[in-house]
TORTOR-906690 format. One record per residue: x, y, z of N, C-alpha, C, O in turn. Coordinates in steps of 0.2 Angstrom, whole numbers, plus 2048, in hexadecimal, padded with zeros to 3 digits. Layout:
BEGIN
n.u  n.v  n.w  ca.u  ca.v  ca.w  c.u  c.v  c.w  o.u  o.v  o.w
X  Y  Z  X  Y  Z  X  Y  Z  X  Y  Z
...
// end
This chain:
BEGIN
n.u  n.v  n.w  ca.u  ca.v  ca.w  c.u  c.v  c.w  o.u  o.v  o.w
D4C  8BC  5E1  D49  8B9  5E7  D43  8B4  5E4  D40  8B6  5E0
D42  8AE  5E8  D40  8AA  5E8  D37  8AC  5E7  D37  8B1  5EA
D32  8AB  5E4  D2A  8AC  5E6  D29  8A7  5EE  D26  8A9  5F3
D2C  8A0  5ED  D2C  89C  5F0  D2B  89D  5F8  D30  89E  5FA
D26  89E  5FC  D2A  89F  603  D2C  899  608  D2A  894  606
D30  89A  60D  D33  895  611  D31  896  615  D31  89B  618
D2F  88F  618  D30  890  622  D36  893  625  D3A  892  621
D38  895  62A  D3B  895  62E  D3C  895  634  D3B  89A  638
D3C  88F  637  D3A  88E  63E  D41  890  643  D47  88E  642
D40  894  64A  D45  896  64D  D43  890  654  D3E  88E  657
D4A  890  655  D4D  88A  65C  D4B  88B  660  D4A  892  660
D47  888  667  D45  88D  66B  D4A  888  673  D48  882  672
D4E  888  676  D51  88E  676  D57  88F  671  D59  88A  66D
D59  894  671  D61  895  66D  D65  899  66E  D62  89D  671
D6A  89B  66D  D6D  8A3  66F  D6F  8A2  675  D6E  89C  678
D72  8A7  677  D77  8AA  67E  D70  8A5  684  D6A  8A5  684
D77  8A1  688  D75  8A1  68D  D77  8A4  694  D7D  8A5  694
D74  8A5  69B  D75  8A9  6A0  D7C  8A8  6A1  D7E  8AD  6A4
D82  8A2  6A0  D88  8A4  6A2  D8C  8A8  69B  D90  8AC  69D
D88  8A7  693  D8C  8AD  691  D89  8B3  692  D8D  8B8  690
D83  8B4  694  D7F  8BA  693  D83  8BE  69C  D82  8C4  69D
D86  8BB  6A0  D89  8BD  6A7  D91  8C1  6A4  D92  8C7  6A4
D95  8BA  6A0  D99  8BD  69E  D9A  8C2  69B  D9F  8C5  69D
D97  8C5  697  D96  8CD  691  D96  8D2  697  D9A  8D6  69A
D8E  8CF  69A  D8D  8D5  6A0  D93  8D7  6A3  D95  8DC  6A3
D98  8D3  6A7  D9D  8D4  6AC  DA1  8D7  6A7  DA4  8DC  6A9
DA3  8D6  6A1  DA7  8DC  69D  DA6  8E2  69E  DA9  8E7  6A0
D9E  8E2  699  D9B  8E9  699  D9C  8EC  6A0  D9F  8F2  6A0
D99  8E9  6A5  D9A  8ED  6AA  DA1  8EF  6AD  DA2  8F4  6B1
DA6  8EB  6AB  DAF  8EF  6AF  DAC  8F4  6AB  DAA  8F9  6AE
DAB  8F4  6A4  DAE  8FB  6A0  DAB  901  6A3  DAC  907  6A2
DA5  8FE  6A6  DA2  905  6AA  DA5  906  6B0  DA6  90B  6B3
DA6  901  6B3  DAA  903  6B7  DB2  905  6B8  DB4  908  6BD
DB4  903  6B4  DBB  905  6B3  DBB  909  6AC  DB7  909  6A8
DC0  90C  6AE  DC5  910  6A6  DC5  90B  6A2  DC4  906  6A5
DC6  909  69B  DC7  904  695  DD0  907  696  DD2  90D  697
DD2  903  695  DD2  8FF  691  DD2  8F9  695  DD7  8F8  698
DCA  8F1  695  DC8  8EE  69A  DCD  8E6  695  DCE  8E5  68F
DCF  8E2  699  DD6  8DB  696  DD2  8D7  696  DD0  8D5  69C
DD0  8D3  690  DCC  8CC  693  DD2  8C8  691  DD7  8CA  68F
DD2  8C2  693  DD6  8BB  692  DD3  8B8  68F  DCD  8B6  691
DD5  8B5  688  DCF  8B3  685  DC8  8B5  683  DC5  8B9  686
DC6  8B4  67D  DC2  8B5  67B  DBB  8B4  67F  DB9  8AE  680
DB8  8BA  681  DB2  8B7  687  DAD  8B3  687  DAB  8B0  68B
DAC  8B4  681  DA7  8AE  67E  DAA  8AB  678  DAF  8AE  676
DA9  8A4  672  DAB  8A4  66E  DA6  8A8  669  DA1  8A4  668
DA6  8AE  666  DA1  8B2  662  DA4  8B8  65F  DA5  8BD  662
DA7  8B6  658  DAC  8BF  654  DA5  8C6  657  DA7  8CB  65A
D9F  8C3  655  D9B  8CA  657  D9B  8CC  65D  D9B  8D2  65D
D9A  8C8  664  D9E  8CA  669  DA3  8CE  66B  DA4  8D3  66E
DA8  8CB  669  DAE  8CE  66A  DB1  8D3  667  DB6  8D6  669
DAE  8D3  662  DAE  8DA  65E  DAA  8E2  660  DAC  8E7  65F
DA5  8DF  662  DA0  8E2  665  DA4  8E8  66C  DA3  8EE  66E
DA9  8E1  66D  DAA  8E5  677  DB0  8E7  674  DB3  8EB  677
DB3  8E6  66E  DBB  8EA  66C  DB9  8F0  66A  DBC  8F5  66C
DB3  8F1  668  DB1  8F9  666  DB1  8FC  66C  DB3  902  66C
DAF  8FB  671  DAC  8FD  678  DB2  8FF  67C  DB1  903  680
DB8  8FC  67C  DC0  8FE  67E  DC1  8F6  683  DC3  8F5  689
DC0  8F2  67E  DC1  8E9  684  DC7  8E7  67E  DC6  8E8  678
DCE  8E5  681  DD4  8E2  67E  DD5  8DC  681  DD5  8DA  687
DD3  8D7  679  DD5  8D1  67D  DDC  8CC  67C  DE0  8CE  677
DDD  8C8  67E  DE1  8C6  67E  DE2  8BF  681  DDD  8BC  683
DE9  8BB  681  DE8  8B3  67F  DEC  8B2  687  DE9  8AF  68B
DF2  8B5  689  DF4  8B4  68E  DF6  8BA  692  DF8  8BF  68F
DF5  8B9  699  DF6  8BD  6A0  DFC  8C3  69F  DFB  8C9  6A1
E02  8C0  69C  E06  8C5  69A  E07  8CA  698  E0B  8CE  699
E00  8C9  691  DFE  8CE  68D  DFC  8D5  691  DFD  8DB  68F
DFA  8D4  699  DF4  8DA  69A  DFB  8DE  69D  E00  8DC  69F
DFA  8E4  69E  DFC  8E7  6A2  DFE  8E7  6AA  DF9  8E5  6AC
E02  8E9  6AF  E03  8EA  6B5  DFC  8ED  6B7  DFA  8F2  6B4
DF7  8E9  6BE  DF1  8ED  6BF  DED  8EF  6BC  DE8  8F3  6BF
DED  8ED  6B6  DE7  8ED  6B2  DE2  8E9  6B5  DE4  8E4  6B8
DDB  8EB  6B3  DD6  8E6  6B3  DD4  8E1  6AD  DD1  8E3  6A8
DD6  8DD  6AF  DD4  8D5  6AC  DCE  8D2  6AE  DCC  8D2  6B3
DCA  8CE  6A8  DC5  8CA  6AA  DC6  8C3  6A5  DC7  8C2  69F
DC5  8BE  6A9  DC6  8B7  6A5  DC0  8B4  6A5  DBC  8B3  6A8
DC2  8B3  69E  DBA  8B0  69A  DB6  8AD  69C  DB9  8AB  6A2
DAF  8AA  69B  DAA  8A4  69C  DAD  89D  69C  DAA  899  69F
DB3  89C  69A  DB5  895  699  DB8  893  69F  DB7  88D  6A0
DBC  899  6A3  DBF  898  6A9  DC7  897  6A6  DC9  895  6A0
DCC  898  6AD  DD1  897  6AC  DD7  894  6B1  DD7  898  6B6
DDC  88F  6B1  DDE  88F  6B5  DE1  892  6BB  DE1  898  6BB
DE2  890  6C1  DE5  892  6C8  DEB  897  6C4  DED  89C  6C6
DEF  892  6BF  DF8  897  6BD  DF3  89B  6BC  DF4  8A0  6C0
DEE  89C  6B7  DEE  8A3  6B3  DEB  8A9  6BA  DEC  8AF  6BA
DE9  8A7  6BE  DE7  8AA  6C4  DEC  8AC  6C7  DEE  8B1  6C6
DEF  8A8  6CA  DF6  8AA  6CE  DFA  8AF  6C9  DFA  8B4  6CC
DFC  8AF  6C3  DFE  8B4  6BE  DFC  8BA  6BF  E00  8BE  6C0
DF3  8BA  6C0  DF2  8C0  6C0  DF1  8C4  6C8  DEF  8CA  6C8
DF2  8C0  6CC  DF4  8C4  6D2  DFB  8C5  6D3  DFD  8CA  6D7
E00  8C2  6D0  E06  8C5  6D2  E07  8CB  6CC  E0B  8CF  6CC
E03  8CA  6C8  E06  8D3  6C4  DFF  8D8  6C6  DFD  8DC  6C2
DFC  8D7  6CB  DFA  8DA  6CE  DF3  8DC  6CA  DF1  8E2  6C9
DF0  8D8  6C8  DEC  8D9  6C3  DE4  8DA  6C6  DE3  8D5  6C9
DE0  8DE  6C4  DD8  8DE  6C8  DD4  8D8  6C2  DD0  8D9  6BD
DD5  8D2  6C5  DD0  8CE  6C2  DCC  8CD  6C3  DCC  8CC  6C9
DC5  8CD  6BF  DBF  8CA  6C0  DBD  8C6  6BC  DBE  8C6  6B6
DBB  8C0  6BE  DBC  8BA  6BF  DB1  8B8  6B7  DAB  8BA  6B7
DB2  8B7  6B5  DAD  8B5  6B0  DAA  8B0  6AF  DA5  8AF  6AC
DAF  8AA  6B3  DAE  8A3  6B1  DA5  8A4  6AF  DA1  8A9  6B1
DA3  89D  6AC  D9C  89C  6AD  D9B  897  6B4  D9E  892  6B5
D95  89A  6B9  D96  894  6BF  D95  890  6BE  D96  88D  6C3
D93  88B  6B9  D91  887  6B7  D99  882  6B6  D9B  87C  6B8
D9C  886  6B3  DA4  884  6B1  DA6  884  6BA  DA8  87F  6BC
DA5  889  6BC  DAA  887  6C6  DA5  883  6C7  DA7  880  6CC
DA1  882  6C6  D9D  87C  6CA  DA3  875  6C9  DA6  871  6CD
DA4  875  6C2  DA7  86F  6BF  DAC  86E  6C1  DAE  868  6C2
DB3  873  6C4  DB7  877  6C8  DB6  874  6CE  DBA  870  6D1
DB1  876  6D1  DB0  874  6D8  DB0  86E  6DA  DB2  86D  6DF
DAC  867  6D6  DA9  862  6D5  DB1  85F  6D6  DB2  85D  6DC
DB6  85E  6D0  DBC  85C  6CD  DC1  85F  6D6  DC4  85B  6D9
DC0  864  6D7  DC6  865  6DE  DC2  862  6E3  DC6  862  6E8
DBB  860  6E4  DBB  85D  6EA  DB9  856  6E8  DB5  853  6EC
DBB  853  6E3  DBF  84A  6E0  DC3  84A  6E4  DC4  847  6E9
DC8  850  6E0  DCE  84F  6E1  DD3  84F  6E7  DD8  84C  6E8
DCF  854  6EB  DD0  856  6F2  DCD  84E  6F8  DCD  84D  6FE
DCC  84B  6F4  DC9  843  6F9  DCF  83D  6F5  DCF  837  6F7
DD3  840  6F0  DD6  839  6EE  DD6  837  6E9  DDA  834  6E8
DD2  838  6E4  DCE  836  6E0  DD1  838  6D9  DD1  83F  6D8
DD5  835  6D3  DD6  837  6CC  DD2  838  6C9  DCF  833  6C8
DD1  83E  6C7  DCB  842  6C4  DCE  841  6BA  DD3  842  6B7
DC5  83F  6B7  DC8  840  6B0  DC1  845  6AE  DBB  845  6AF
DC6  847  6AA  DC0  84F  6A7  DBE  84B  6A0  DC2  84A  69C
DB8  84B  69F  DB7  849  697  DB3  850  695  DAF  854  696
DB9  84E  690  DB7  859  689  DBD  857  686  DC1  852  686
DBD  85D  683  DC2  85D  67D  DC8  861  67D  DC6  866  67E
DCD  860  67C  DD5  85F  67D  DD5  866  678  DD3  866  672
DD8  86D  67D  DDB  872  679  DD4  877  67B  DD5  87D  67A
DCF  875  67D  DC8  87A  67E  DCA  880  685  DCC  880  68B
DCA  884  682  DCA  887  68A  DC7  885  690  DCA  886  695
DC1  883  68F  DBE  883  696  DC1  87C  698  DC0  87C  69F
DC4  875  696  DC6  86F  696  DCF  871  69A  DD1  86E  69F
DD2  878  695  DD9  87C  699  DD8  87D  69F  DDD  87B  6A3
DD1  881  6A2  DD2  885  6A8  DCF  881  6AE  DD0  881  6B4
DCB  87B  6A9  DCB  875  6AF  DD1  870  6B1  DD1  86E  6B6
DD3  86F  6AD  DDA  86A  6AE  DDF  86F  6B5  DE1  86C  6B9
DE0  875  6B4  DE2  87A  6B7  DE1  87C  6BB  DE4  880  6BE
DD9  878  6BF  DD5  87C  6C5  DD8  876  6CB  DDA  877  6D1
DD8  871  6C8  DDA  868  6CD  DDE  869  6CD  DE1  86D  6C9
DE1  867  6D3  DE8  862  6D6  DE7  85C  6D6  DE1  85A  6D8
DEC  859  6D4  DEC  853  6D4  DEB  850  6CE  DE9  854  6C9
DEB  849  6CD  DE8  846  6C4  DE5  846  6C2  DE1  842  6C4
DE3  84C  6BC  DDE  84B  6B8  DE1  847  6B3  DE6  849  6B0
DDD  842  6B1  DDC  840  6A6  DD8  844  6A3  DD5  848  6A7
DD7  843  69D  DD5  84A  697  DD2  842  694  DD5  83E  694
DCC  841  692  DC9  83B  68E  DC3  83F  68A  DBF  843  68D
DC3  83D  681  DBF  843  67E  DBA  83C  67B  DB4  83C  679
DBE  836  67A  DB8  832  678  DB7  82B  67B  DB7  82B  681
DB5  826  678  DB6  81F  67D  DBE  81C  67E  DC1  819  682
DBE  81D  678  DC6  819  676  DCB  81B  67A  DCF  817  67C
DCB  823  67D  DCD  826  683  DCE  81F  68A  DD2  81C  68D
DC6  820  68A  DC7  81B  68F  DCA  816  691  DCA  814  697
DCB  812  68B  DCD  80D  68C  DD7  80B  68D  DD9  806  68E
DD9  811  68C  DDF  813  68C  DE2  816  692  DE8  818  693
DDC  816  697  DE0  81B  69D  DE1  816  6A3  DDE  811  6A4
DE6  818  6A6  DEB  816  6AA  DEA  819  6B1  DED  81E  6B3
DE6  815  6B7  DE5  819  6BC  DE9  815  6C1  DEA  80F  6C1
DEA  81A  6C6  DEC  815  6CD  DEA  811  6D1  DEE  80D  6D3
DE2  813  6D3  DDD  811  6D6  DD8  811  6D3  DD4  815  6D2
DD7  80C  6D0  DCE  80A  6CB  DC9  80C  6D2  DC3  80D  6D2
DCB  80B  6D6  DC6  80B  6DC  DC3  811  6DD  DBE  812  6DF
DC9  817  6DC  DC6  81F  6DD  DC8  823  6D9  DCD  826  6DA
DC3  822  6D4  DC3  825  6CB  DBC  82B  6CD  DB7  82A  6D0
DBD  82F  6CA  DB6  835  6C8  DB7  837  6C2  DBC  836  6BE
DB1  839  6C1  DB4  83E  6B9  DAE  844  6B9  DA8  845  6BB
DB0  847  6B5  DAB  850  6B5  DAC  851  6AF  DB1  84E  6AC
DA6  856  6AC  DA6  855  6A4  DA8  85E  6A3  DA7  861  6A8
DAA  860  69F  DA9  867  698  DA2  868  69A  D9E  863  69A
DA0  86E  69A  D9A  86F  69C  D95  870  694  D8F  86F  693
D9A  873  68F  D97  873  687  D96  86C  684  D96  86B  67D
D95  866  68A  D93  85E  686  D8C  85D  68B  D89  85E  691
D8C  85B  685  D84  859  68A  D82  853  68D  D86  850  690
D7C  84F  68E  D7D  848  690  D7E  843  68C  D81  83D  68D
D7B  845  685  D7C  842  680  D82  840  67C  D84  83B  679
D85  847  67E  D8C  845  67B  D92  841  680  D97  83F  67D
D90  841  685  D95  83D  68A  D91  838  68D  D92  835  692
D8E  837  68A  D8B  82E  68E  D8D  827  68C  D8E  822  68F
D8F  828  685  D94  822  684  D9B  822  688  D9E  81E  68B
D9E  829  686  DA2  829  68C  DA5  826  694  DA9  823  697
D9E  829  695  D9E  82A  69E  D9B  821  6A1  D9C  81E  6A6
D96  81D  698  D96  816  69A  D9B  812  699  D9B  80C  69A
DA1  815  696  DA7  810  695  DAC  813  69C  DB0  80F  69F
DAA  819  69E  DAE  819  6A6  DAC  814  6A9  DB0  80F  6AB
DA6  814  6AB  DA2  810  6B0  DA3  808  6B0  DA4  804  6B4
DA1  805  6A8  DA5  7FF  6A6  DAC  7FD  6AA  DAE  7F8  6AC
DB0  802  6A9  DB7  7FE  6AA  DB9  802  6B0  DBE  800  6B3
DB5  809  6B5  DB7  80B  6BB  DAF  80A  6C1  DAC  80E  6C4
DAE  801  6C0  DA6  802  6C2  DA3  808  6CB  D9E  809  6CD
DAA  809  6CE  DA8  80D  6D5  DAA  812  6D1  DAE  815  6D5
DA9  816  6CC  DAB  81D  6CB  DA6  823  6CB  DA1  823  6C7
DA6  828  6CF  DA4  82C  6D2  DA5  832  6CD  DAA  834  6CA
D9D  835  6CC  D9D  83B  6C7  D98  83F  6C9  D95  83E  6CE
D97  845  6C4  D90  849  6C6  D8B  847  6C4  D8B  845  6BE
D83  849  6C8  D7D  847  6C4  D7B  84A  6BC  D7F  84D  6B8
D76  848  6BB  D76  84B  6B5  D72  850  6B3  D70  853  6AD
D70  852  6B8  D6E  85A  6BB  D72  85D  6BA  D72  862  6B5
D78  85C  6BE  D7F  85F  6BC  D80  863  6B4  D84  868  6B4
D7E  861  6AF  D80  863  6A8  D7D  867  6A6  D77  867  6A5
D81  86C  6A4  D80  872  6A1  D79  874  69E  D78  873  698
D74  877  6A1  D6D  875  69F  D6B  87A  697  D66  87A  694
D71  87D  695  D6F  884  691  D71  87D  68D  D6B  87B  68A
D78  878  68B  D7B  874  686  D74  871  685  D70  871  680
D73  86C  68B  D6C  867  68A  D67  86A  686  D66  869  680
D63  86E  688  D5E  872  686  D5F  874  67D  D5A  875  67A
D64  875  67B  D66  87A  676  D66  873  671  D64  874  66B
D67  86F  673  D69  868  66E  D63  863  66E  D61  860  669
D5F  863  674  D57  85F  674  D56  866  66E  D53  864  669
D57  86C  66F  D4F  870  66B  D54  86E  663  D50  86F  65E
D58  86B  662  D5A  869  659  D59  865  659  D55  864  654
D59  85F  65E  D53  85A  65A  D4D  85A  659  D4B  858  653
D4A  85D  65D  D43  85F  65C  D43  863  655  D41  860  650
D46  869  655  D47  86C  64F  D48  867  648  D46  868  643
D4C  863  64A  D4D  85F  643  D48  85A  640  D49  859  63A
D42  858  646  D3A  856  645  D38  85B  63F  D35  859  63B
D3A  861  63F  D34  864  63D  D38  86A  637  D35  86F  634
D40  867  635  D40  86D  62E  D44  867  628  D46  861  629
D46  86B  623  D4B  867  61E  D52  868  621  D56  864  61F
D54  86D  624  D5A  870  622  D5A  873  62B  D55  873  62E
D61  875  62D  D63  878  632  D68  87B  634  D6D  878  635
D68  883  634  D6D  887  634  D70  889  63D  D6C  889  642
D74  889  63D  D76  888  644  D7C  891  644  D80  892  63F
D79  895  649  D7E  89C  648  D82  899  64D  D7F  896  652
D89  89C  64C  D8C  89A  650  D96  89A  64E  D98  898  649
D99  89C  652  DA2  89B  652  DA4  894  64F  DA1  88E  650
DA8  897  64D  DAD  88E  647  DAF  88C  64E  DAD  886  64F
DB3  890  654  DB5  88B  659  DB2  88D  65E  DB5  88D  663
DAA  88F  65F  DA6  88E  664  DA3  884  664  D9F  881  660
DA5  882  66B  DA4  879  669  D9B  87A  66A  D97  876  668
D9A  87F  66D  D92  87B  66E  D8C  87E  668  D86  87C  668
D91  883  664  D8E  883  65E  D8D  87D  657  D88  87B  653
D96  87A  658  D96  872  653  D93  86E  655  D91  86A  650
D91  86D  65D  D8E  867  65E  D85  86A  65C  D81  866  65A
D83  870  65E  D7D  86F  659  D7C  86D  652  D78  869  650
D80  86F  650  D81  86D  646  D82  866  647  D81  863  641
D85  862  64B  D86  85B  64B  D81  857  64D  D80  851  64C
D7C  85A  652  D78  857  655  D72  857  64F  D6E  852  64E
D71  85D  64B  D6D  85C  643  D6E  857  63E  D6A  853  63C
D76  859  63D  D78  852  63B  D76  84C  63C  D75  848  638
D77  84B  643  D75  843  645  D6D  841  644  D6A  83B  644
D6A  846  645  D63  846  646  D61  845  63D  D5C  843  63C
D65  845  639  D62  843  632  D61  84A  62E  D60  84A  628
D62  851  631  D61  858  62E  D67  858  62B  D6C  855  62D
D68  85D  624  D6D  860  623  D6F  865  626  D6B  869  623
D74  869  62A  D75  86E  630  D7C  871  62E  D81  86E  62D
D7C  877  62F  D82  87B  62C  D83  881  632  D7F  885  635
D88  881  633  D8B  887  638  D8B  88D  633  D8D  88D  62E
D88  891  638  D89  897  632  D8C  89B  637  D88  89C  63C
D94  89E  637  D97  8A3  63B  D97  8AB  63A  D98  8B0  63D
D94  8AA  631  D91  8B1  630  D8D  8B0  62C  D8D  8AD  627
D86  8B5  62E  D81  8B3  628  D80  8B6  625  D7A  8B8  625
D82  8B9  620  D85  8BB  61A  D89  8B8  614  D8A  8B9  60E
D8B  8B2  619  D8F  8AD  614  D8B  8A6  611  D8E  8A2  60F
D84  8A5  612  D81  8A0  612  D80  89D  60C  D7D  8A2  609
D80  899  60A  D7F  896  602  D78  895  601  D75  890  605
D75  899  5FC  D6E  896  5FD  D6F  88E  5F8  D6A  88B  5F8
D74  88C  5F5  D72  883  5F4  D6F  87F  5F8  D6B  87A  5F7
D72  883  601  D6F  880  606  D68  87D  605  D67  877  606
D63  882  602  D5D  881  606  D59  87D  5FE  D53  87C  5FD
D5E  87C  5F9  D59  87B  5F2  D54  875  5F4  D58  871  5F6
D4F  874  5F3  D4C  86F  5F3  D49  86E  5F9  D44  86B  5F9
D4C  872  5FF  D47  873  607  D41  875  606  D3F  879  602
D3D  873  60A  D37  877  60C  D37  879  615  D31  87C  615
D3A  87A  619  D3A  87B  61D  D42  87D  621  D45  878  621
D46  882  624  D4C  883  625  D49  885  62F  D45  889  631
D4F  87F  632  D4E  882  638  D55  888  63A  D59  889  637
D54  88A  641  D58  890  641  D5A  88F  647  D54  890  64A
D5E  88E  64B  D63  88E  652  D69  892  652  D6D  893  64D
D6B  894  65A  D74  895  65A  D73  893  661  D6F  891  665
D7A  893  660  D80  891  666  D7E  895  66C  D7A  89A  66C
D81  893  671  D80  896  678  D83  89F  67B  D81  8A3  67F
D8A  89E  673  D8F  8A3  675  D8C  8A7  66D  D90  8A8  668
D85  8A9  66B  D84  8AC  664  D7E  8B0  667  D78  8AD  669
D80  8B6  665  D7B  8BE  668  D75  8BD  662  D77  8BB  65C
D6E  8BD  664  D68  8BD  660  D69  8C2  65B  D64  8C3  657
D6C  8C4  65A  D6F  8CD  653  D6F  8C7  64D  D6C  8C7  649
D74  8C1  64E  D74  8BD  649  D71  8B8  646  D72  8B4  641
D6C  8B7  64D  D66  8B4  649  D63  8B7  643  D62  8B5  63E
D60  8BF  645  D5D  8C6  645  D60  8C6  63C  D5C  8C6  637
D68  8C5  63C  D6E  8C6  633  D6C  8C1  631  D6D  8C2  62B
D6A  8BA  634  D69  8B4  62E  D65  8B5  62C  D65  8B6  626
D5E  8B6  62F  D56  8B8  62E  D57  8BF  628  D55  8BE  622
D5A  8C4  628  D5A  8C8  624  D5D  8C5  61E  D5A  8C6  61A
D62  8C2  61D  D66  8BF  617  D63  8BA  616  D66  8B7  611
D5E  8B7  619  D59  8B1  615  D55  8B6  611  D52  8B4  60B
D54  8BA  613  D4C  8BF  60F  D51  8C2  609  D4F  8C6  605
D57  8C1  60A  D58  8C3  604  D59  8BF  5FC  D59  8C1  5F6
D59  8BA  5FF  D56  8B3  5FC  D50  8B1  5FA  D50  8AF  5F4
D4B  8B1  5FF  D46  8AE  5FF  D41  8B2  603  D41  8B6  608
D3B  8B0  600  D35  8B2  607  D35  8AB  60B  D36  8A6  609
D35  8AE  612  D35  8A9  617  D30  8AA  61B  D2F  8B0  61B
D2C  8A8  61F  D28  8A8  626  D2B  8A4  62C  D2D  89F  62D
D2C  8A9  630  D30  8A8  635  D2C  8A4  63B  D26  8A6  63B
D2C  8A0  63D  D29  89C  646  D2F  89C  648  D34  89B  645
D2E  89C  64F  D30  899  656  D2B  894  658  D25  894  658
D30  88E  659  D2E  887  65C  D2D  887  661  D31  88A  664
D28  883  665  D28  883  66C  D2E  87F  670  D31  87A  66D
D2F  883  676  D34  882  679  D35  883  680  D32  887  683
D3B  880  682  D3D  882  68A  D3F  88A  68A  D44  88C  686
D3B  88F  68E  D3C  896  68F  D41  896  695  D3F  896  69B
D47  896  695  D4D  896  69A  D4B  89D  69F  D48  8A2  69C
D4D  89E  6A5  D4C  8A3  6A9  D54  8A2  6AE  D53  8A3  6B4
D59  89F  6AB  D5C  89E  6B0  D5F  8A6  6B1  D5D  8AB  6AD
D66  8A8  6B5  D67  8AD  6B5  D6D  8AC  6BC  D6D  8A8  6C1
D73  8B0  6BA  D7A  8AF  6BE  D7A  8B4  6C0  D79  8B9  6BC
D7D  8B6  6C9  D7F  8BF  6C8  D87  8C0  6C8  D8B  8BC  6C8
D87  8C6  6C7  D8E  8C9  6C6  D94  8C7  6CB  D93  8C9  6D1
D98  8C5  6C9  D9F  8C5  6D0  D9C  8C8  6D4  D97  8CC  6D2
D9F  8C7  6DB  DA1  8CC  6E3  DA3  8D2  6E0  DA0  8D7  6E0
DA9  8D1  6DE  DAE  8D7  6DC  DA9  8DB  6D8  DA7  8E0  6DB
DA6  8DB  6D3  DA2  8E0  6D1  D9C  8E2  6D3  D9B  8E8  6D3
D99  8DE  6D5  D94  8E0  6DD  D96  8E5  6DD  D94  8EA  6DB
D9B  8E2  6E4  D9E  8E8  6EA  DA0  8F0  6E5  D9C  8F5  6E6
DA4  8EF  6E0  DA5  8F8  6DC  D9E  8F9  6DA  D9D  8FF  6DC
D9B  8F7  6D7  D90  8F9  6D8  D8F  8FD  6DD  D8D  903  6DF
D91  8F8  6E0  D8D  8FB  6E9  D92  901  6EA  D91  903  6EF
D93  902  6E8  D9C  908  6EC  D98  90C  6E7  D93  90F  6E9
D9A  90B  6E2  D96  910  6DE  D91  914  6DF  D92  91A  6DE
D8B  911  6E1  D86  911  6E1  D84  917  6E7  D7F  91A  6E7
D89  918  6EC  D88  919  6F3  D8B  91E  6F3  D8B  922  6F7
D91  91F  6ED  D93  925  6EE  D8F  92B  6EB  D90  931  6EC
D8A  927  6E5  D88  92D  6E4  D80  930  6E4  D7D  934  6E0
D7F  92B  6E9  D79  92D  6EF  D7C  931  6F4  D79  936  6F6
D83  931  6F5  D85  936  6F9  D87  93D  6F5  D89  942  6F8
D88  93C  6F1  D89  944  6EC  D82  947  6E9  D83  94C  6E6
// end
């Protein structure tokens, strides 16, 4: 080890936000409410320590509908899932509970009442993402798929008069405003959401790495290889002039990283449990002596509640056994 000690300044915000901190709850909770073995659709969050976490606990996941059993209980990830995958799981009679982030049916809801006035709706996100799947899935009617400008200039609509479009809730403003100013360019009546609208946990999480990148050499980002709102941290360090490294396990971190740093900042993704903040901090000290700070920052208090359906078995529960 190092005599040297190192700053370590932590993101303020970073980590799980209220739509994945709802989704885990709504798992954990069937499992108390029901028998395990409880069926997720997809990975509920993108995070191996999550999802490992709820495999020990008796949660089986899985890629498609078919997989789950007759009547089992089913819960569909944070990302949301098509209308097929819904109807699927009501004809095999399946108890689903439903996880989307509201944030994501907001976007759902925006995109079917375009669509429901006439309007060819275009989703700007990225082709193959789940949450980009179960919104193309949620519309009737035209949706286009546009991930960058070049996109735009290639699409083919009916009516340039009555164009919308809705974003992927893990892009921020930043990252869709060249975008959404090359819609507006070439569809000038085109009808969209405010920019209130955008996912405040994405926003927030990508201002506090700028800010952070004022103030370190280096920046480690925890987070999933295919969590997006984890890459777009590590990109937005990047762009910002910082060297920025995704680290999916902190145990694997190269200390080349930091040779010659005098300061290393520290962030995660939306879908990354504070435990592996807690593992990179530990395996930097075995490196190095470090002094740890928290940066000032936005203190989030947002908060989503549980489906109806789980509600309601609470309350049932709850009443039966005031009455025993």
């Amino acid at each position: 080890m190092s005599n040297k000690t190192m700053k370590v300044v932590l993101a303020q915000p970073r980590g799980f936000c209220a739509g994945v901190e709802r989704a885990i709850k709504i798992v954990e909770e069937a499992l108390n409410f029901y028998e395990p073995p409880v069926y997720v659709r997809h990975e509920i969050v993108h995070n191996q320590r999550v999802v490992q976490n709820l495999k020990a606990k008796g949660v089986e996941f899985v890629e498609e509908i078919e997989q789950i059993p007759d009547e089992a209980i089913a819960v569909f990830s944070a990302h949301g899932v098509s209308r097929d995958v819904e109807q699927d799981a009501l004809e095999r009679g399946l108890q689903s509970i439903d996880a989307t982030c509201p944030l994501v049916s907001k976007v759902h809801k925006e995109g079917q009442r375009y669509a429901s006035k006439g309007y060819e709706i275009i989703l700007v996100g990225h082709e193959n993402h789940p949450e980009v799947e179960g919104t193309l899935g949620q519309i009737k009617g035209t949706v286009f798929l546009v991930s960058d400008v070049s996109d735009v200039k290639s699409l083919k609509v009916q009516n340039p008069e009555k164009v919308a479009y809705i974003t992927q809730t893990t892009l921020s403003v930043d990252d869709t405003k060249d975008i959404i100013a090359a819609l507006k360019k070439r569809f000038p009546k085109i009808a969209g959401p405010d920019i209130k609208d955008i996912c405040y946990a994405t926003q927030n999480r990508q201002a506090a790495v700028r800010t952070l990148a004022s103030q370190v050499d280096l920046i480690l980002v925890v987070g999933a290889q295919n969590s997006s709102n984890s890459n777009r941290l590590c990109e937005v360090g990047n762009d910002s002039g910082v060297p920025s490294y995704l680290v999916e396990e902190p145990s694997k971190v190269d200390p080349r990283w930091w040779e010659g740093k005098e300061t290393i900042g520290i962030t995660a993704g939306a879908s990354t449990p504070e435990e592996l903040v807690h593992d990179l901090l530990e395996t930097l000290q075995g490196y190095i002596d470090i002094e740890i700070v928290t940066m000032d920052g936005i203190e989030e208090d947002v908060s989503f509640p549980l489906p109806h359906s789980l509600q309601k078995v609470a309350k049932a529960r709850e009443e039966a056994a005031s009455v025993n």
